[in-house]
Each structure stands twice: as structure tokens, then as C-alpha cells.
C-alpha positions as CSV (number, residue, x, y, z in Angstrom):
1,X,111.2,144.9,65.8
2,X,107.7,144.1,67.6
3,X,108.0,140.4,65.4
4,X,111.2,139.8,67.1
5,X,110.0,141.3,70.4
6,X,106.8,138.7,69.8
7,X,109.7,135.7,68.9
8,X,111.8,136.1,72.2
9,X,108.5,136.4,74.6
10,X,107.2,133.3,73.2
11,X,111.0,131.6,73.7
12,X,110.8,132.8,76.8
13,X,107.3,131.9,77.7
14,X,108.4,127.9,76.0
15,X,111.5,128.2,78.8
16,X,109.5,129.1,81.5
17,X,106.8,126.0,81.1
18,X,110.1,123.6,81.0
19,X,112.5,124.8,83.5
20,X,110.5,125.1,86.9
21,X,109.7,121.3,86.8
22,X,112.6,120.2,84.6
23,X,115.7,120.8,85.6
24,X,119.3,119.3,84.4
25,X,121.3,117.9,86.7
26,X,125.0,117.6,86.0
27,X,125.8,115.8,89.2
28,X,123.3,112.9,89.1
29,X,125.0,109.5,87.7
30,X,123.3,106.5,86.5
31,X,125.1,103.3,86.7
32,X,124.0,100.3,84.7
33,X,125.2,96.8,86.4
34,X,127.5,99.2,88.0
35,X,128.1,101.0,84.7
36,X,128.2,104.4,84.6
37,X,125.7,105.7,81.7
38,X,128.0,108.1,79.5
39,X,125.5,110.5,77.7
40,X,125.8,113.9,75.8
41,X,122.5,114.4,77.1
42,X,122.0,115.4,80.9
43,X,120.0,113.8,83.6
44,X,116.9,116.1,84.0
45,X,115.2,115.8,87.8
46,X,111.1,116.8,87.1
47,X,109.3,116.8,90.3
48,X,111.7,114.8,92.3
49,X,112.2,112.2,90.0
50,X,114.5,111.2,87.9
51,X,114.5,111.5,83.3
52,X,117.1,110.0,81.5
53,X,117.1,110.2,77.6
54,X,115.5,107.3,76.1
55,X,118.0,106.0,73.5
56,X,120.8,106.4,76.2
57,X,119.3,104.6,79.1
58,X,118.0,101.6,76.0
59,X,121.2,101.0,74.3
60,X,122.6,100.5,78.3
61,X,119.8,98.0,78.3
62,X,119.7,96.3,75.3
63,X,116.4,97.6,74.1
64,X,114.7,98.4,70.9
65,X,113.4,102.1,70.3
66,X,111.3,102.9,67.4
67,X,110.3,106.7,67.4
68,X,106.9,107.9,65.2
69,X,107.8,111.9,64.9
70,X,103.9,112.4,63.0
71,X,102.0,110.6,66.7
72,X,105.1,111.5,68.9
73,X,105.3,108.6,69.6
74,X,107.9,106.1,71.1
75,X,108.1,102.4,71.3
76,X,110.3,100.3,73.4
77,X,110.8,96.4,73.4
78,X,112.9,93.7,74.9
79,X,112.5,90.3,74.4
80,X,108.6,89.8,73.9
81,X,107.5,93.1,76.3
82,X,106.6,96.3,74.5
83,X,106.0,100.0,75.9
84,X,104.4,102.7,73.9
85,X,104.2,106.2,74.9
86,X,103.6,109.9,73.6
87,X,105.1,113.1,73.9
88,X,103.3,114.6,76.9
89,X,101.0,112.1,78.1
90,X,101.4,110.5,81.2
91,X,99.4,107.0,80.3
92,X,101.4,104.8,78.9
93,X,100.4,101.3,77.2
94,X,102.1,98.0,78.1
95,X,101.8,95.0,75.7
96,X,103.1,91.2,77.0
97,X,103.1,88.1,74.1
98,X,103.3,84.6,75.9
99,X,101.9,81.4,74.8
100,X,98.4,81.4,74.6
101,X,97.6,85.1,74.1
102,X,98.5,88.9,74.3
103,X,97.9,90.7,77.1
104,X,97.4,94.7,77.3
105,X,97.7,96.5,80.3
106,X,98.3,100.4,80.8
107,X,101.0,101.8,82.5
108,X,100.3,105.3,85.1
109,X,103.7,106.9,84.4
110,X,104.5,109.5,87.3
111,X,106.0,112.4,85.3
112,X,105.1,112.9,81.3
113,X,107.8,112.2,78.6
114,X,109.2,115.3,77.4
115,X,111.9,116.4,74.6
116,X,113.7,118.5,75.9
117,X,116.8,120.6,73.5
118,X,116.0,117.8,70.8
119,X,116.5,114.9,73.5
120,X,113.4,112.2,74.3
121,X,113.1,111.3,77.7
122,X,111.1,109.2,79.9
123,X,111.0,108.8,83.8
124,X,112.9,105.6,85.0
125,X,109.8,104.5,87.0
126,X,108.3,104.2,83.7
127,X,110.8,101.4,82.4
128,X,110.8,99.8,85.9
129,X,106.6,99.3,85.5
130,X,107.6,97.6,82.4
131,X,110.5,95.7,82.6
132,X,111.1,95.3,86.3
133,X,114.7,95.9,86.4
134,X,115.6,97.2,89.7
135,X,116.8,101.2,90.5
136,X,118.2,102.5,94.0
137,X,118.7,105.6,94.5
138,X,121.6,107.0,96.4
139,X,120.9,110.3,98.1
140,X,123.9,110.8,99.7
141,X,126.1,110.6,96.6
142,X,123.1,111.7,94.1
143,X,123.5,107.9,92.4
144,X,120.9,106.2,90.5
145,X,121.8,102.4,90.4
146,X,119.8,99.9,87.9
147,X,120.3,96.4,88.0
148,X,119.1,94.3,85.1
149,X,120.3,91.4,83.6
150,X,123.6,90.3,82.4
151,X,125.0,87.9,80.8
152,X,127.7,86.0,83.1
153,X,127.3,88.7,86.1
154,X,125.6,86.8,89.1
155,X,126.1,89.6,91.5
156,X,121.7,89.9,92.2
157,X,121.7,85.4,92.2
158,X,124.4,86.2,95.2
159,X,122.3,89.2,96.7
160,X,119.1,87.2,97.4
161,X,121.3,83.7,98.1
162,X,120.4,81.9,95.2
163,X,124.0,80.8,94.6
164,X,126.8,81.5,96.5
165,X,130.6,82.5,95.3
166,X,131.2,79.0,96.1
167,X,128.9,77.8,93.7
168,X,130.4,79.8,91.0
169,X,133.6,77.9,91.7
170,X,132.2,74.5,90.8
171,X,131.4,73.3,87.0
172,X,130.0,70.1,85.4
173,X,126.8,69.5,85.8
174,X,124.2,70.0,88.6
175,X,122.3,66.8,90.6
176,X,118.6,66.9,90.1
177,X,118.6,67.4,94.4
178,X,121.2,70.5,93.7
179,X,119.1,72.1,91.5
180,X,116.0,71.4,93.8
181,X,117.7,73.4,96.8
182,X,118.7,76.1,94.4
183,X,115.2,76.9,92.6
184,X,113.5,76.5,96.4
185,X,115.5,79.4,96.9
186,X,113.3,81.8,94.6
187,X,110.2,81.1,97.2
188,X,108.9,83.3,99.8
189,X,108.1,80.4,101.9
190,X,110.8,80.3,104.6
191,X,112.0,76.4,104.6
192,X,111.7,74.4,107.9
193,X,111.5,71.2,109.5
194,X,108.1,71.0,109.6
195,X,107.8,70.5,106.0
196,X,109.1,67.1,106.5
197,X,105.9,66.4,108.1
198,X,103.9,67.5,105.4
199,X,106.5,64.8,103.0
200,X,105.1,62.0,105.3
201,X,101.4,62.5,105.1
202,X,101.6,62.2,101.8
203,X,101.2,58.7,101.0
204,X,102.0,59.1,97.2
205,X,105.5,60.0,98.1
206,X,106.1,57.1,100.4
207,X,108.4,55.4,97.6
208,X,110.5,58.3,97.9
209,X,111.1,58.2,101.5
210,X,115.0,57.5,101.5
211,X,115.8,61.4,99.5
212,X,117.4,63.2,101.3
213,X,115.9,65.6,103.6
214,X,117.0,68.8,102.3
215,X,115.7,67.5,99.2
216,X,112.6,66.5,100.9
217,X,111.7,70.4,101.7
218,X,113.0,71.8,98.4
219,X,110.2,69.4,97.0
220,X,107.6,70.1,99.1
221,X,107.9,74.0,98.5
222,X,108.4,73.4,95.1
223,X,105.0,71.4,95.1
224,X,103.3,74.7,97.0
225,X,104.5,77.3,94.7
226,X,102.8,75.0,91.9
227,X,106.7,74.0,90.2
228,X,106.4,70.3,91.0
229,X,103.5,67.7,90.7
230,X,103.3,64.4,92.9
231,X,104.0,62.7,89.8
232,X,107.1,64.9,89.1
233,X,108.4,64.2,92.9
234,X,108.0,60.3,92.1
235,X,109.8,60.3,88.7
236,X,112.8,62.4,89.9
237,X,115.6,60.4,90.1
238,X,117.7,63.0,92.6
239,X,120.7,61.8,91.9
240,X,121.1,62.2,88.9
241,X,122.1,65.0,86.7
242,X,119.3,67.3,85.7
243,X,118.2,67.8,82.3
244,X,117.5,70.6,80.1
245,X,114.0,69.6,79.9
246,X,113.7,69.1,83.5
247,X,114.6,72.7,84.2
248,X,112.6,74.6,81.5
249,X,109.7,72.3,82.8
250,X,110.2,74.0,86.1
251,X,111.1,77.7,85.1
252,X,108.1,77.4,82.2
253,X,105.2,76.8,86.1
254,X,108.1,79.2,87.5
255,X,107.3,82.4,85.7
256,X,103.6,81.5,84.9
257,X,104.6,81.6,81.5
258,X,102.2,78.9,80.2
259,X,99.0,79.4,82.2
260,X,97.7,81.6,84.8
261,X,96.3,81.7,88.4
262,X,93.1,80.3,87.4
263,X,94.5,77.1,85.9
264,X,96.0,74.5,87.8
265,X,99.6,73.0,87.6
266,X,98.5,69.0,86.4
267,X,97.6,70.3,83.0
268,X,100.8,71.3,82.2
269,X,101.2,67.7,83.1
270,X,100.1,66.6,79.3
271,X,102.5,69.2,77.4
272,X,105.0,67.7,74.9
273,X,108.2,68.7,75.1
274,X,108.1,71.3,71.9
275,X,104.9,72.8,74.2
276,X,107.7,73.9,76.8
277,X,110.6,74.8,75.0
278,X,107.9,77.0,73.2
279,X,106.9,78.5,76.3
280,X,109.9,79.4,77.8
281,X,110.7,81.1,74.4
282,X,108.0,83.0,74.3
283,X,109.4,84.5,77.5
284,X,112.8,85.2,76.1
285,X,114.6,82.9,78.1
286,X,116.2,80.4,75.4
287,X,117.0,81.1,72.1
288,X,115.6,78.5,70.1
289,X,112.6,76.2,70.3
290,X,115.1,73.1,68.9
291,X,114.4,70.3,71.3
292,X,117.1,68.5,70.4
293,X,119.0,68.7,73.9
294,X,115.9,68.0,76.3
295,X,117.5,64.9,77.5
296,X,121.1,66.2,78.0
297,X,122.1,67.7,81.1
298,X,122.4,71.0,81.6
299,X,125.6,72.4,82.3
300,X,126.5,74.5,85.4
301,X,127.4,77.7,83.6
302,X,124.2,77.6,81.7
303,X,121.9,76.3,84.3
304,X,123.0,79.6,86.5
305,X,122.9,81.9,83.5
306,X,119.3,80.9,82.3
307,X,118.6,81.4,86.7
308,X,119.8,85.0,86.3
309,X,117.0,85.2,82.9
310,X,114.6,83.9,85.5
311,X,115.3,86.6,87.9
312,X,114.6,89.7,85.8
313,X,111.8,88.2,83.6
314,X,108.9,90.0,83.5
315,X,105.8,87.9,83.4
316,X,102.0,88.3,83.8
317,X,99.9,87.4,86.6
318,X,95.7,87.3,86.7
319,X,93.0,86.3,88.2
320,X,89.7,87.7,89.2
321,X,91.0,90.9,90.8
322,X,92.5,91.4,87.1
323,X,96.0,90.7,85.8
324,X,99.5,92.4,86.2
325,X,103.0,92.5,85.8
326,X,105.9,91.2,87.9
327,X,109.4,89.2,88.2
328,X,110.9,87.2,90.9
329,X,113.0,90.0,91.6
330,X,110.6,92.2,92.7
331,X,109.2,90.0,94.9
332,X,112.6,89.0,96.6
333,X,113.8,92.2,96.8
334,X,110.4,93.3,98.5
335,X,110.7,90.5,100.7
336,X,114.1,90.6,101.8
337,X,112.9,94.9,102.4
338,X,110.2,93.5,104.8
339,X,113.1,91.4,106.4
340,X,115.9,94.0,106.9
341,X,112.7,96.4,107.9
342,X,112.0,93.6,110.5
343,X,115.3,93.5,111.7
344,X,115.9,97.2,112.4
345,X,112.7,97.7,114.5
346,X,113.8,94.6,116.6
């Protein structure tokens, strides 16, 4: 009697370490790309933030989950990112493979993994550090809403004016002065007429003079976020239909996938071909390194759905200060935040 006594303070003692700061939540939803995640296992909200059990929330985004029960450990991957963390520890370790090396980083996470009735879980601000998918939170309705992405669903390109729906109506293939307009879009510098100015003092680009204007500034902020080269500017032929090798060039100095901050953009002036597609691989953006169709145009349908990769790929950035982790869309959806933040106090 006193051993069973001993048992149901010590269950009891477990219970109350876990349920003060972990409770379940049967009225909290997650939505995936507007997918509601369907789970056995409930939401759990720890100190104001939000659990979810790992192998639901990965299977809802494609990832890999290996699970070491000796170390307690869990590791998730996607593409070439990986995220390791134990059973009650709130540092987590974050591992990115690109080109020319492997860069570690740790990750703070804001509430520890737990298991909880048999169930892993892990705070969603954990798999945002990593893997920079996007989560809102609805308070009114008690909504969690992730957006990552998927295949053929432009909805986030549309958010942040990539594309519009009109674009989606139109196939073929995409001009070279098109597809200039449309990558311009992912900058934070706000396009003007000045930047015509800028066009004209530079005496390299005189030859070029008769492009078209709008094609003008997509070049010239192109050139400032380190995409395009003077020599690229010169080559282009805007007209015509842009290449598959044209367009990994520019998403390869995009996503800083083949050097960092403290390199400049002319050396990726003397990588071969197989160089880039290998880059961009690296990054999980194409599927193959086959070079085969560098010098084909790329179609419409693909040249938005490898934009979309673009917009949710995580990538590293460095420099003296140290490096880090990022994607575009963090830094459009922060930006168009300071904008709408802008607008309200006006």
C-alpha cells in the first residue's frame, strides 16, 4: 500500500511539473497553405506559445524526422538545412550545406521540446528560426497560419506583388525585360525615376541606351543588390526570351548561395555553367545539376514556380558581425510590416 501510495505521488508530482506551463488546447487550429493540420495529438500552448507535435507539423511540410530515443534526440531536414534538438534543452543546433562549405549556427529556441503522453513536440518559432516559413497568428479566432512553399500555389508571389493574377493568366515564355521587372520586385529598394539618372552616368551602358525604361530601373537595382554586372547589362539582349541559365545566374547572386558578403559579385563572373547549376542545387531549388537546357528558355509556369523556391529559401548571410540565416520572405514580409505600420500612424 505505502509502494502504491509512493507510485501515485510521484505521478502526480510528473503531472504537476507538465501541466502549469503545458497545457492542450483543443480549440487552437493550425493551417498549412491554408490546410488545416489534422492530428491525433493536441496543440499544447507553454508559456504563451504555441507546440505542435513534430512528425505532424513535418509530414504538413515535407520534412525529414529522424528521432535517437538513447540522446533524445531529434533531427529535422529539408532540402540541404538540418535542425537538431534534445528532449528538454532549449539550444538547438542549426546546420546549412551550400557550395563552398558548411555552416553551423545555434538556434535559442523560446520554450524546450517536451514529450508529452508519448507525443514529441517542438515550439513553431523553433522551425521558423530554421526554415523561415512564415506563421500568423490569429487571436481572435485562436488560428495559427503557416505559409511555406508549394508547388503551383502563388498566393505569397501575389501577396508581396511579385506577379499578379494577370500574370498567372499568360504562358509561353518570358522576355529577358519581363523577367527583369519581375526579379526587381524581390528588392527593398523602392524603384523611381531617378534611377534613370544613375543609367546615364554610366558610360559603360551607353550602348544600351534605347532599353526600355522600365527595364532601365529593373537593371539598375538589379546591379545594386549585386544580381547583375555591367557586363551582364551589356550582353542582355532584352528582347528576347530568357534562358534557364540566365535565371539561375541571377537567383544563384539572389540567395547568396555561391559567396558571401565579403566577396564581390564580378567573380562569379568566371563560373562555368555546371558551377551555377551546382550552386542553385545546393540550395534545393532545381533538381538536377544536368546542364543540358541552359540555353533553352525557360517556360512561364516554371520560371514562376522556381520564383516561389526563391521566396521561402533559407540562405546564409556573413560578414564581420558573424553570419546568419534568412529568406527573401522575411525580409518582404518585414518590409511591407514597416509599410502598413507607416501607413496606420499617418
Amino acid at each position: 500500500m505505502k509502494e502504491k501510495i509512493i507510485s501515485l505521488l510521484s505521478a502526480l508530482a510528473l503531472t504537476a511539473q507538465i501541466m502549469p506551463c503545458a497545457l492542450a488546447d483543443s480549440d487552437v487550429k493550425v493551417y498549412v497553405n491554408d490546410t488545416e493540420m489534422v492530428t491525433d495529438a493536441p496543440i499544447i500552448i507553454e508559456n504563451d506559445r504555441t507546440l505542435v507535435p513534430i512528425r505532424a507539423i513535418s509530414e504538413y511540410l515535407d520534412y525529414n524526422v529522424d528521432w535517437d530515443s538513447d540522446t533524445q534526440t531529434v533531427v529535422i531536414s529539408k532540402n540541404l538545412t538540418t535542425l537538431k534538438f534534445t528532449i528538454g534543452n532549449l539550444d538547438a543546433s542549426l546546420e546549412f550545406l551550400y557550395y563552398d562549405g558548411t555552416e553551423n549556427d545555434k538556434v535559442s529556441l523560446e520554450v524546450a521540446p517536451r514529450i508529452i503522453n508519448d507525443t514529441t513536440y517542438i515550439p513553431l518559432s523553433g522551425f521558423k528560426s530554421a526554415f523561415h516559413f512564415n506563421i500568423d497568428w490569429n487571436d481572435n479566432n485562436k488560428e495559427v497560419h503557416i505559409a511555406s512553399y508549394k508547388q503551383g500555389d502563388f498566393s505569397q508571389l501575389i501577396k508581396f506583388g511579385i506577379i499578379s493574377d494577370n500574370d498567372l493568366s499568360k504562358d509561353g515564355y518570358i522576355t529577358v525585360a519581363e523577367a527583369l521587372n519581375t526579379f526587381s520586385k524581390f528588392s527593398t529598394i523602392t524603384p523611381d525615376e531617378s534611377m534613370l539618372s544613375a543609367w546615364y552616368s554610366i558610360s559603360k551602358l551607353e550602348p544600351t541606351d534605347d532599353t526600355y525604361d522600365s527595364a532601365k530601373i529593373s537593371s539598375i537595382i538589379l546591379k545594386k543588390d549585386l544580381v547583375l554586372t555591367h557586363n551582364d547589362i551589356l550582353n542582355l539582349n532584352f528582347a528576347d526570351n530568357l534562358t534557364n541559365l540566365q535565371v539561375l545566374t541571377w537567383v544563384m547572386r539572389l540567395t547568396q548561395s555561391f559567396y558571401g558578403c565579403t566577396r564581390y559579385i564580378k567573380d562569379t563572373d568566371t563560373y562555368s555553367t555546371d558551377d551555377i547549376y551546382t550552386a542553385v542545387y545546393y540550395r534545393g531549388l532545381i533538381n538536377s545539376t544536368d546542364t543540358s537546357n541552359a540555353q533553352s528558355p525557360i517556360s512561364r509556369a516554371d520560371f514562376y514556380d522556381l520564383l516561389n523556391k526563391v521566396l521561402f529559401c533559407s540562405y546564409v548571410r556573413g560578414g564581420y558581425g558573424g553570419s546568419y540565416t534568412t529568406s527573401l520572405y522575411e525580409t518582404l514580409q518585414k518590409q511591407q510590416n514597416s509599410q502598413e505600420s507607416i501607413e496606420v500612424d499617418e
